[in-house]
TORTITOR-69085 format. One record per residue (C-alpha): residue in one letter; residue number from 1; x, y, z. Coordinates in nm, 3 decimals. Example, Ala and Ser with C-alpha at 12.3 -4.5 7.8 and 13.67 -1.06 7.14 Angstrom:
 resn resi    east   north      up
    A    1   1.230  -0.450   0.780
    S    2   1.367  -0.106   0.714
end
This chain:
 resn resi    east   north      up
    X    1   9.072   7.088   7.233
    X    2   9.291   7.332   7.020
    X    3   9.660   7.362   7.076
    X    4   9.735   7.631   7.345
    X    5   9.824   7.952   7.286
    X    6  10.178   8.075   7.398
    X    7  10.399   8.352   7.390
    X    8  10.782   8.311   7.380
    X    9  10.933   8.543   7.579
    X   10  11.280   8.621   7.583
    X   11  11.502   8.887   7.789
    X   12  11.575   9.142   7.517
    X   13  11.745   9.475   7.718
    X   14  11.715   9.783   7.497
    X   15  12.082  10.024   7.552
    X   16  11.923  10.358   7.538
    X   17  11.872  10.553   7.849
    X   18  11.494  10.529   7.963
    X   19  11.258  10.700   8.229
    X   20  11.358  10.573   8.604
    X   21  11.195  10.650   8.868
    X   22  11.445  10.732   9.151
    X   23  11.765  10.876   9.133
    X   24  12.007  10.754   9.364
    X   25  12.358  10.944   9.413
    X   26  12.720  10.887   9.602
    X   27  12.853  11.124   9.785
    X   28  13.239  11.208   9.811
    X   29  13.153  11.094  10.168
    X   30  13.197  10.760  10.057
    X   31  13.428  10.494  10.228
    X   32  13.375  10.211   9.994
    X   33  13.281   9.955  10.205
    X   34  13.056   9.754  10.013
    X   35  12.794   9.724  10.249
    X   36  12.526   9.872   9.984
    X   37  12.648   9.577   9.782
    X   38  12.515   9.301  10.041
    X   39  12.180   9.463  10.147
    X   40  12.049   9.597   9.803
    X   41  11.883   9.241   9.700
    X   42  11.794   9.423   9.353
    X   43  12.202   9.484   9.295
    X   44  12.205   9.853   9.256
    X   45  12.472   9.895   9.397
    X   46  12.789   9.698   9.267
    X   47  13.176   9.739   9.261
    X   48  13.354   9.917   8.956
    X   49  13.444   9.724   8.671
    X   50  13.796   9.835   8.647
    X   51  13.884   9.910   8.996
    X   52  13.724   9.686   9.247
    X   53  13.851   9.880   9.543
    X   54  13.584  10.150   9.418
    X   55  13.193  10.174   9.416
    X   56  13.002  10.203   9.026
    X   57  12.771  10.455   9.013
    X   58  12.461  10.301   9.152
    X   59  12.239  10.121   8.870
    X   60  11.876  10.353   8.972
    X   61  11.675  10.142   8.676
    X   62  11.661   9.844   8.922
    X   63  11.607  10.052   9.261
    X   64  11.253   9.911   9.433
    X   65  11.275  10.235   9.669
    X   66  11.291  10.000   9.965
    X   67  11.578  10.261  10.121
    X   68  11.771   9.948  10.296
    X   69  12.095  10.134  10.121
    X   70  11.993  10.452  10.270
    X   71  11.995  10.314  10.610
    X   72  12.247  10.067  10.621
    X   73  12.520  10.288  10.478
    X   74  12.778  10.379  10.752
    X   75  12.874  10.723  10.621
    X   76  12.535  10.811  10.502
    X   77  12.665  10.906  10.161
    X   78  12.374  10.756   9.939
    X   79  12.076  11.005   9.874
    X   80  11.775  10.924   9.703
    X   81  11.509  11.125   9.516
    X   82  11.216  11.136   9.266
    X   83  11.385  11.162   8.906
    X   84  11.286  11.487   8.743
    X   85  11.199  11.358   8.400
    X   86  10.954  11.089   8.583
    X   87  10.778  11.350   8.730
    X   88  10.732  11.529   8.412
    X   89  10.694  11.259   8.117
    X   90  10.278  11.180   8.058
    X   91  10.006  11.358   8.216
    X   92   9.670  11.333   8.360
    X   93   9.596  10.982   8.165
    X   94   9.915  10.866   8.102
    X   95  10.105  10.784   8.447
    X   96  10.495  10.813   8.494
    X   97  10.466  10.467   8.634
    X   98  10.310  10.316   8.351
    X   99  10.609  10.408   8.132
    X  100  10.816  10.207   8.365
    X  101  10.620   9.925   8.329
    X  102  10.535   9.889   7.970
    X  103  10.942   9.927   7.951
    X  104  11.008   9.622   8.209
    X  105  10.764   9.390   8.074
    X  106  10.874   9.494   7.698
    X  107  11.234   9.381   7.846
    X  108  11.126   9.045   8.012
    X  109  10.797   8.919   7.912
    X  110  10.689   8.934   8.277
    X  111  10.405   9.025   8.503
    X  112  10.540   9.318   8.705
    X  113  10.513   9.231   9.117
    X  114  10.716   9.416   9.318
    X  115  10.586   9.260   9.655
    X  116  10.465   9.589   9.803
    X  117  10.060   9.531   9.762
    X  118   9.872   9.753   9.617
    X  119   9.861  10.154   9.621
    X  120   9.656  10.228   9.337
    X  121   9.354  10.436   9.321
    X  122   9.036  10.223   9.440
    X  123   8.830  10.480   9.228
    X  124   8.888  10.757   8.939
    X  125   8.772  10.804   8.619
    X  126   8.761  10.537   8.348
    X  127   8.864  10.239   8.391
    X  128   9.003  10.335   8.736
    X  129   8.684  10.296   8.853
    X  130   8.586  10.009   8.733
    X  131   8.676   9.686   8.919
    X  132   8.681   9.289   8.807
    X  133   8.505   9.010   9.004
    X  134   8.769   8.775   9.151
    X  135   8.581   8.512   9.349
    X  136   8.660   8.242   9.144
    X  137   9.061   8.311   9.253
    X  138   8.988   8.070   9.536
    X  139   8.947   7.758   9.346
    X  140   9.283   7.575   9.301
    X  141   9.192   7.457   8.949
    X  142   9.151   7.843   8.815
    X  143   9.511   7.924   8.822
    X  144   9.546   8.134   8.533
    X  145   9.913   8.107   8.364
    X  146  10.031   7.803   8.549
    X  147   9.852   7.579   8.273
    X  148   9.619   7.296   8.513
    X  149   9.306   7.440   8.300
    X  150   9.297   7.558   7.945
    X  151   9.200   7.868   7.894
    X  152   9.119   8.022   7.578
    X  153   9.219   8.381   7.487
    X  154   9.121   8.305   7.085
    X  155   8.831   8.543   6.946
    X  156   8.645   8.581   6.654
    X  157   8.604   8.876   6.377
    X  158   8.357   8.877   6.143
    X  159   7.938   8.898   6.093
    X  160   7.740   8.650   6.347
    X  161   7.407   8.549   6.236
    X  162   7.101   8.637   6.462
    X  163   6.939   8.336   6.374
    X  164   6.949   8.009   6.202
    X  165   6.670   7.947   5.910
    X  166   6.580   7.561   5.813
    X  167   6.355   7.445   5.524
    X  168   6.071   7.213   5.622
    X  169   6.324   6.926   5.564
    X  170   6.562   7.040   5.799
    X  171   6.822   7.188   5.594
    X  172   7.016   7.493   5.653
    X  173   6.891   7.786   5.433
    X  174   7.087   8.040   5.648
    X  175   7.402   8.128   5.456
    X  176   7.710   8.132   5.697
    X  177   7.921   8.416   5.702
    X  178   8.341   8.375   5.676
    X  179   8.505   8.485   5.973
    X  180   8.837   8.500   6.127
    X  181   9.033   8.371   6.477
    X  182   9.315   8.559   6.620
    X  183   9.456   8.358   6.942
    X  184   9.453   8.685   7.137
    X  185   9.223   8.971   7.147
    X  186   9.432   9.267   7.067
    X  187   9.516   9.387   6.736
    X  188   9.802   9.651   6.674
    X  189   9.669   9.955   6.549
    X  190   9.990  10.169   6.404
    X  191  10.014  10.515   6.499
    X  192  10.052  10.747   6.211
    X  193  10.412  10.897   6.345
    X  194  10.717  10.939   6.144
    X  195  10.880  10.604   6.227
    X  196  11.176  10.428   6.110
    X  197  11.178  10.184   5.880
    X  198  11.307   9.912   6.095
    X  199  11.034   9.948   6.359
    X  200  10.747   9.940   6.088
    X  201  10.893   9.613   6.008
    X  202  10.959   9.465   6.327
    X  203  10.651   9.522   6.495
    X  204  10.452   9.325   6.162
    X  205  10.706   9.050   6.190
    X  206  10.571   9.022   6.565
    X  207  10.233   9.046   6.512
    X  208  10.301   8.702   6.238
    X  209  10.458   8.565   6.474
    X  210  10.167   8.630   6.746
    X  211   9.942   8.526   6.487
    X  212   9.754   8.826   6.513
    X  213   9.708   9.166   6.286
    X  214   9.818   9.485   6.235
    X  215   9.649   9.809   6.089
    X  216   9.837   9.957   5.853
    X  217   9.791  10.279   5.609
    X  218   9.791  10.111   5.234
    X  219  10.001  10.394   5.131
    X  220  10.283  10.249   5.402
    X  221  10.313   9.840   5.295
    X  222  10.654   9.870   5.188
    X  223  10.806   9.542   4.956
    X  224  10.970   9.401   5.198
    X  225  10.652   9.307   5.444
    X  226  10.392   9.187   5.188
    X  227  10.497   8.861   5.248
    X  228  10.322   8.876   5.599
    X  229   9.964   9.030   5.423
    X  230   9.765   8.771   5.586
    X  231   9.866   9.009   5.905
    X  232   9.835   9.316   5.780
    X  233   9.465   9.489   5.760
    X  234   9.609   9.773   5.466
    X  235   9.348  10.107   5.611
    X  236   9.265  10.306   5.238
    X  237   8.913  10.546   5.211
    X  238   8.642  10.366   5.039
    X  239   8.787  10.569   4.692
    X  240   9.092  10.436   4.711
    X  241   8.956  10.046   4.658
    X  242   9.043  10.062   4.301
    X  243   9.374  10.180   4.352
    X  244   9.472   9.899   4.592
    X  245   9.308   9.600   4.426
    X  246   9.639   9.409   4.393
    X  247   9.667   9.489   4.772
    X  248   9.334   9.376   4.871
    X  249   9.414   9.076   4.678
    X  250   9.647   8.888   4.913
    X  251   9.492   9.049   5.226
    X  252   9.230   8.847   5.484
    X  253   9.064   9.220   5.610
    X  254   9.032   9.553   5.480
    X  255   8.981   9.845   5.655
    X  256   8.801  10.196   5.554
    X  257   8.792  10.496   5.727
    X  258   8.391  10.654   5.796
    X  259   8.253  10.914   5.648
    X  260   7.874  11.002   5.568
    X  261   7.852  10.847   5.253
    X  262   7.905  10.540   5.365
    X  263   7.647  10.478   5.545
    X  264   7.408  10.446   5.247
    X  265   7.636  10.300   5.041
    X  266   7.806   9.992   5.264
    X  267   7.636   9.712   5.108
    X  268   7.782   9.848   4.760
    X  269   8.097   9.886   4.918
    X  270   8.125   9.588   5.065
    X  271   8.003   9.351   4.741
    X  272   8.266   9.597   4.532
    X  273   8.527   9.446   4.781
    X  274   8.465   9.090   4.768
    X  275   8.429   9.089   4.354
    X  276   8.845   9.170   4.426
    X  277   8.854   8.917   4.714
    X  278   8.641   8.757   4.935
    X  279   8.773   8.987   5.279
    X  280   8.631   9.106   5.528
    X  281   8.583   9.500   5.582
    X  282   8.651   9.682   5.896
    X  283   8.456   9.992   5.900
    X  284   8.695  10.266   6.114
    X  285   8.420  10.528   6.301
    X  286   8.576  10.818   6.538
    X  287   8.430  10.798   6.888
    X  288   8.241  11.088   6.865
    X  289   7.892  11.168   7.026
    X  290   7.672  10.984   6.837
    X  291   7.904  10.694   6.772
    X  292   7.651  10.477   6.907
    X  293   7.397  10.520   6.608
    X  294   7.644  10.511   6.386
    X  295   7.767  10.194   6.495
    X  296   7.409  10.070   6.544
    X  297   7.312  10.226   6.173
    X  298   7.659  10.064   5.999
    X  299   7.528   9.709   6.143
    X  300   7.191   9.722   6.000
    X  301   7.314   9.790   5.680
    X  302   7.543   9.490   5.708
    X  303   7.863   9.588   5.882
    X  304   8.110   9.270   5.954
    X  305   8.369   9.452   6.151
    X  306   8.346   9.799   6.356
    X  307   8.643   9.955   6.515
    X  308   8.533  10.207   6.725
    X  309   8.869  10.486   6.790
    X  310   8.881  10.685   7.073
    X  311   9.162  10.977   7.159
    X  312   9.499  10.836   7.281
    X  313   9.368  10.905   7.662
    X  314   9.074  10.700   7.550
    X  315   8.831  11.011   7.511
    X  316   8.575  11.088   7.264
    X  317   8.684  11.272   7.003
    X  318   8.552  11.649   7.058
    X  319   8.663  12.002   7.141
    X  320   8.927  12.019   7.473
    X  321   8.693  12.089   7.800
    X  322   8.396  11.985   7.616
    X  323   8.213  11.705   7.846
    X  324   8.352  11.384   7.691
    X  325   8.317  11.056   7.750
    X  326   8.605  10.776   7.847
    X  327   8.638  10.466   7.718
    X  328   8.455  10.269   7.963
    X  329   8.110  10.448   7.898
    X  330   8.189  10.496   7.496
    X  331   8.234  10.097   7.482
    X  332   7.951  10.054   7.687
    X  333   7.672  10.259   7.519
    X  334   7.785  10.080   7.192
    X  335   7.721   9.770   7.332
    X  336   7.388   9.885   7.512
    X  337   7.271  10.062   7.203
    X  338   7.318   9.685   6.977
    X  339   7.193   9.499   7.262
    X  340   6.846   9.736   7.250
    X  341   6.834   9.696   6.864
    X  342   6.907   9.317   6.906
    X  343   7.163   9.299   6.683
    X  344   7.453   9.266   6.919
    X  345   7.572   8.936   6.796
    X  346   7.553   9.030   6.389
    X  347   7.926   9.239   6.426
    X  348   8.262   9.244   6.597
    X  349   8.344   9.563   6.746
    X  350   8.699   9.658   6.802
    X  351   8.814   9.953   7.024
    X  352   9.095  10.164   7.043
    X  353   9.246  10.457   7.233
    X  354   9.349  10.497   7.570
    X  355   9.413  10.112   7.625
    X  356   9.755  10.167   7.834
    X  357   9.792   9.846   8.055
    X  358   9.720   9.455   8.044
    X  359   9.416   9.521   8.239
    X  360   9.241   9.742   8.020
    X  361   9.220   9.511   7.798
    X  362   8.973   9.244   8.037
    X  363   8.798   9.569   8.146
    X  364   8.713   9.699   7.787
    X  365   8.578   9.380   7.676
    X  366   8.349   9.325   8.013
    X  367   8.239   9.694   7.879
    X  368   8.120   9.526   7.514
    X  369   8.394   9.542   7.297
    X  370   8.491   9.166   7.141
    X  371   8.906   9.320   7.147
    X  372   9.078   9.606   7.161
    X  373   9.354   9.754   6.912
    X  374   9.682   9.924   7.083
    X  375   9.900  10.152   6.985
    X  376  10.099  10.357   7.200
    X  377  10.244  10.092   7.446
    X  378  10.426   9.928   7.108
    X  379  10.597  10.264   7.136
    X  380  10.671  10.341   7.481
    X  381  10.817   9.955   7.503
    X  382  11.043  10.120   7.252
    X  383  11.155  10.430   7.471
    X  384  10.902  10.678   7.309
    X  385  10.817  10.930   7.586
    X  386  10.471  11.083   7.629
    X  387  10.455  11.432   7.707
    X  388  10.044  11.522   7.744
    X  389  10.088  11.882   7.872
    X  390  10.036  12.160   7.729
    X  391   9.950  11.943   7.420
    X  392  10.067  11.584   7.315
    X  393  10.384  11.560   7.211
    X  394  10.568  11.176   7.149
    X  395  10.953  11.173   7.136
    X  396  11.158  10.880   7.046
    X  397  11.498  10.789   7.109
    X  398  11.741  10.909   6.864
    X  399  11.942  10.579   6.863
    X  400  11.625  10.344   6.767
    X  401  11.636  10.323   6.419
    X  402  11.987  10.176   6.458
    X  403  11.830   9.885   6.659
    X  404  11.806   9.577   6.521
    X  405  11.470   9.447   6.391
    X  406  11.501   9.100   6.593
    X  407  11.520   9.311   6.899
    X  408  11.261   9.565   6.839
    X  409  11.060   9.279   6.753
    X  410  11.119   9.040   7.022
    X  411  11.017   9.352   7.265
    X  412  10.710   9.377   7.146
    X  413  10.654   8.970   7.174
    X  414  10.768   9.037   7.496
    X  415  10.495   9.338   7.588
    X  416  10.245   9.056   7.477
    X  417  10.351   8.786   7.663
    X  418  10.324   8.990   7.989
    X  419   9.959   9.124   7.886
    X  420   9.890   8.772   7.760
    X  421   9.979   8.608   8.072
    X  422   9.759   8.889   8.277
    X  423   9.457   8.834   8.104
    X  424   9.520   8.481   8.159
    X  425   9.497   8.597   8.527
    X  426   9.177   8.769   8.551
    X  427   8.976   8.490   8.355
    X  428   9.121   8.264   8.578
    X  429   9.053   8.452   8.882
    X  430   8.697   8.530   8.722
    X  431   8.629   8.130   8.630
    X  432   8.554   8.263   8.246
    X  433   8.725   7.955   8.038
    X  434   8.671   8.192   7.667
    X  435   8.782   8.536   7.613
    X  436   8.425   8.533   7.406
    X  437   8.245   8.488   7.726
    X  438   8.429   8.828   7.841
    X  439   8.196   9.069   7.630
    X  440   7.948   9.244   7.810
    X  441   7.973   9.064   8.114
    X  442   7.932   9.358   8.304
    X  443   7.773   9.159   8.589
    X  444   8.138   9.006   8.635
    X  445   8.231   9.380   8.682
    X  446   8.138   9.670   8.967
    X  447   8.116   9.998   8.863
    X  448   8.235  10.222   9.156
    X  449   7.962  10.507   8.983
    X  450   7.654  10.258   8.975
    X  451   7.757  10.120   9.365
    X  452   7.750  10.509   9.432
    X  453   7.471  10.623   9.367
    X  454   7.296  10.279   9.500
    X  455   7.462  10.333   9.837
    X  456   7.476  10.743   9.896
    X  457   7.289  10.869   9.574
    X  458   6.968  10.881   9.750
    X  459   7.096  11.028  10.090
    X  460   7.271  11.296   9.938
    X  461   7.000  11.378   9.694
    X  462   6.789  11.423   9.967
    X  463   7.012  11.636  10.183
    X  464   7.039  11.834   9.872
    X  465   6.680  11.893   9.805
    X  466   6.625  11.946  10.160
    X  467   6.899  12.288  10.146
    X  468   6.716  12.394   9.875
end
C-alpha cells in the first residue's frame, strides 16, 4: 500500500480587507456592558485594546448571523445588515458566498460547517443539479478524513492501452505507454492576468510541494522557478516547439494549444516532441460545440492527454445568449462520445472552467473527466474579487504583491487541504476506495433533469399535447 497522501495545513491569515458578509454596527446608544462579549461564541464582539472600559468595533469577518448579540443587548445598540459589496461581488455563477468560503478555507485548511444544515439549492443548473450517492456514509469503516480506511485520491495522466497483444509464447508484444501520477486530481491551470511576480512563484512552489502541476505560458517560466520544471506543464503553440527545446528538455508534460492543423498532423507533432524529450503532450481544445469530435478525432490519431477548457462560469465557449452548454453536460458528452467510439480508456481528459468549490471537483469526474484544472479559486483565496456583471471584470488587492511568498503559498496549500479533505468525504460517503473509480460513474450520481423527465416528463407532455 503506498504512503498516504496529506496536506499540511497551517493557519496563514491574509491582512487585507476581504468580502464579509454582514455588517454589524454600534450605536452611540451603547452602555458598554460587555454582555455582547459573553453571548457571541464566535468573539465578535471584544473589549478595546487600549481602553478596556470601551467596546472595539465589532470584528463582522467572524459573525455566523446567529443575532444572539442583537437580542441580548440591553440598549439595543447593535444593528446588523447584508454588506453592500457581498451583495454585489460575482454574479449569476459565481456566488457571494463562495468568495467567503474559498477565503476561510484558504486561511485554515478546513472544511467549512457552520452547524446550520443545509440551505442550498436542491436543483439549478450545472452542477447544482446534480447530486452524489451517499449510502455508503452509514458504514463506520467509510469515514472519509479520519484515516480507519485508505483512500486513494492519486490519478493517472497519460495514453491507456485498449488492449493487451501476446505472441503465441506468451510474451507481451503490446508496447506500454509512460504515464504519470499526481496524488490529487486537480491541476492548477494559471489564469493569463497581470500578476505579480511573487504570486506566480508562490503558487508553483505549492503545487511542488502538493506534488502536483501547474500550467504555465512558456513565455512566463521566469529563472527563478525552473528548478521546480518537473511541476510545471510550459503551454507554447505547436510552432513554438523549436523555440522552447531547452524548456521541453527538463519538463515531464507539454502542453499545445488546438487549432485545425493539428488534427492531421498530431502524430508528427507528437514524435517531433519526444526526439527533444520523451514527455508527454497535453493537447488544450476550447469547449466549443463540437468539442466532442474533436476530442474523439485527437484520440484516434493518438492523443495522450486532452484538456478540455470551458468559460470561467464553466460554459461553452460561444456568443453571449447563444444556447450553451455547462460543464456537467460538456464533460459528459466527451465521455459518452469516447465511450461510443470505444476508446475511452486510450486518453486522460482534463477539464477546466467553472470548477468553483471542493465538490465540483467529485461531480466533474462522476461526469467523465479523469481531473479537473482550477484557476480562479487560487485567486479569490488571494482576495481577487469577481465582478460577472455587465462583463467580467477580476480585481486584486493592491497590497498583494507585498505579501510574502511563504504566505501566498501556504494559502493555497491550505485551499487544497480543505478540497482534499472533501473529496476524501464524498468517496468515503460513496464507498469508492480510488479517485480512478470516480470517472464516469454516473450511476453513483442522480441527475435532477433525467429523474424529471422519468417522474413528470410524460404527464406533462401529455397535458401539453392534449391543449394543443
Amino acid at each position: 500500500m503506498p504512503k498516504k497522501y496529506h496536506i499540511h495545513s497551517k493557519v496563514t491569515p491574509l491582512d487585507l480587507d476581504y468580502v464579509y458578509k454582514f455588517k454589524i454596527e454600534r450605536g452611540e446608544n451603547c452602555i458598554n456592558c460587555g454582555k455582547c462579549t459573553k453571548v457571541c461564541i464566535y468573539e465578535a464582539h471584544k473589549r478595546g485594546k487600549s481602553d478596556p472600559r470601551k467596546m472595539a468595533d465589532p470584528n463582522t469577518v467572524v459573525c455566523r448571523n446567529c443575532f444572539r448579540c442583537i437580542q441580548e443587548c440591553p440598549r439595543g445598540a447593535l444593528e446588523k445588515s447584508l454588506d453592500k459589496d457581498f451583495l454585489n461581488i460575482g454574479g449569476s455563477y459565481w456566488k457571494s458566498d463562495m468568495f467567503i468560503t474559498l477565503w476561510k478555507q484558504a486561511e485554515d485548511g478546513k472544511v467549512p460547517v457552520t452547524g446550520a444544515g443545509y440551505r442550498g439549492p436542491f436543483s439549478g443548473p450545472g452542477f447544482d443539479s446534480m447530486w452524489t450517492d451517499m449510502s455508503e456514509i452509514v458504514r463506520p469503516t467509510r469515514d472519509g478524513i479520519h484515516g480507519r480506511e485508505y483512500i486513494s485520491t492519486s490519478v493517472e495522466l497519460g495514453r491507456k492501452l485498449n488492449h493487451l497483444v501476446f505472441d503465441e509464447n506468451g510474451k507481451l508484444l503490446s508496447k506500454i505507454h509512460d504515464t504519470i501520477d499526481i496524488p490529487i486530481p486537480i491541476i492548477f491551470d494559471f489564469p493569463k492576468d497581470n500578476l505579480s511576480h511573487n504570486v506566480k512563484v508562490a503558487v508553483v512552489r505549492a503545487a511542488a510541494e502538493l506534488g502536483t502541476c501547474i500550467v504555465l505560458s512558456a513565455d512566463d517560466i521566469a529563472a527563478d522557478i525552473k528548478k521546480y520544471t518537473q511541476n510545471i506543464i510550459p503551454l507554447m503553440s505547436h510552432q513554438e516547439i523549436d523555440k522552447h527545446q531547452a524548456l521541453i528538455k527538463s519538463v515531464r508534460m507539454v502542453a499545445i494549444d488546438y487549432n485545425d492543423e493539428i488534427l492531421n498532423t498530431l502524430p508528427a507533432l507528437q514524435d517531433k516532441i519526444k526526439k527533444i524529450n520523451n514527455v508527454l503532450t497535453i493537447v488544450r481544445v476550447p469547449a466549443t460545440k463540437s468539442v466532442e469530435t474533436i476530442v474523439a478525432q485527437l484520440t484516434q490519431s493518438g492523443a495522450e492527454i486532452i484538456h478540455v477548457v470551458a468559460d470561467y462560469r464553466g460554459m461553452e465557449n460561444g456568443p453571449a445568449g447563444s444556447d450553451r452548454r455547462l460543464a456537467k453536460d460538456i464533460i459528459r458528452a466527451v465521455h459518452l462520445k469516447l465511450v461510443e467510439d470505444r476508446i475511452r480508456d486510450e486518453v486522460t481528459i482534463i477539464f477546466s472552467g467553472g470548477i468553483a468549490m471542493a465538490e465540483h471537483v467529485p461531480k466533474a469526474m462522476l461526469c467523465g473527466a479523469d481531473l479537473i484544472a482550477i484557476d480562479l479559486p487560487l485567486l479569490i483565496a488571494l482576495g481577487a474579487r469577481l465582478y460577472e456583471e455587465p462583463e467580467k471584470i477580476l480585481v486584486f488587492p493592491e497590497e498583494l504583491e507585498k505579501i510574502k511568498v511563504k504566505t501566498v503559498k501556504q494559502r493555497i496549500i491550505n485551499l487544497m487541504g480543505a478540497w482534499h479533505s472533501q473529496i476524501l468525504e464524498v468517496m468515503g460517503a460513496m464507498g469508492i476506495r480510488e479517485a480512478r473509480r470516480l470517472r464516469g460513474e454516473t450511476g453513483r450520481a442522480i441527475f435532477f433533469e433525467e429523474i424529471d423527465n422519468d417522474t413528470f416528463g410524460k404527464i406533462f407532455k401529455k397535458r401539453g399535447s392534449a391543449n394543443v
